[in-house]
N, C-alpha and C positions, 0 to 999 in steps of 0.2 A: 837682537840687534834691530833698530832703524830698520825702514824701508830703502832708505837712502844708501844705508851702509851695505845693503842685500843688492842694492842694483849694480854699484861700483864693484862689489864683489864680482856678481855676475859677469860682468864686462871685460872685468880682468882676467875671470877664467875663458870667458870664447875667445879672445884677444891671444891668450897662452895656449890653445887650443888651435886655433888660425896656423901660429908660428910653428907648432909642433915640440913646443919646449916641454922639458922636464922640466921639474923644480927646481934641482939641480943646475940646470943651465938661468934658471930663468934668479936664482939665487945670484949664481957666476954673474951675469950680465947686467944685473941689478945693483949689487952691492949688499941687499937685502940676506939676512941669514934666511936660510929654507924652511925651519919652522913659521917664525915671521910671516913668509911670502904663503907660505901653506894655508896659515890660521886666516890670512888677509882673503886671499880668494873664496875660502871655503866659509868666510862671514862670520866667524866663531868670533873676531875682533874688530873694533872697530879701528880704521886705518888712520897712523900720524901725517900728517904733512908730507913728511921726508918721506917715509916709508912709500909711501902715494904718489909723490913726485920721481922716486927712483922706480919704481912697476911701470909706472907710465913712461917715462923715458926711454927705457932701455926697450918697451912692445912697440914704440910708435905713437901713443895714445899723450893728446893733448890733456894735461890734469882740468884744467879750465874749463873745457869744453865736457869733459864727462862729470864733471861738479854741476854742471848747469843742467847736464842730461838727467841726472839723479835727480834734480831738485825737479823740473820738470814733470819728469816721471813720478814723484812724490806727492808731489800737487794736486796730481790728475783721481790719484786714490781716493776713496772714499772713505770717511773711518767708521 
């Protein structure tokens, strides 16, 4: 995966991390299935729209704003 897809990863997991969520819960409050939400944190896939917009909503996390943090963060890399 991207670099891009590794950081929004990352973020999602400190973010579920913060809250104290299980999968499980963080599935529950998403609408997201748990493998899904598993595979998305853990960077194994890259994230759909929906899928990104429900993570983000339901932790708190602006999708817009950490779209722009990745890209940012992407930029700054060296290849």
């Amino acid at each position: 995966m991207g670099s891009a897809t590794q950081y929004v990863a990352g973020e999602l997991r400190a973010q579920r991390a913060r809250l104290g969520w299980t999968f499980d819960v963080l599935a529950r409050q998403s609408g997201v299935p748990r493998t899904t939400a598993a595979n998305a944190l853990a960077g194994r896939r890259e994230i759909d729209a929906e899928t990104l917009i429900a993570l983000c909503s339901c932790m708190g996390i602006d999708p817009g704003t950490l779209l722009n943090e990745a890209a940012t963060h992407t930029n700054r890399r060296t290849p």
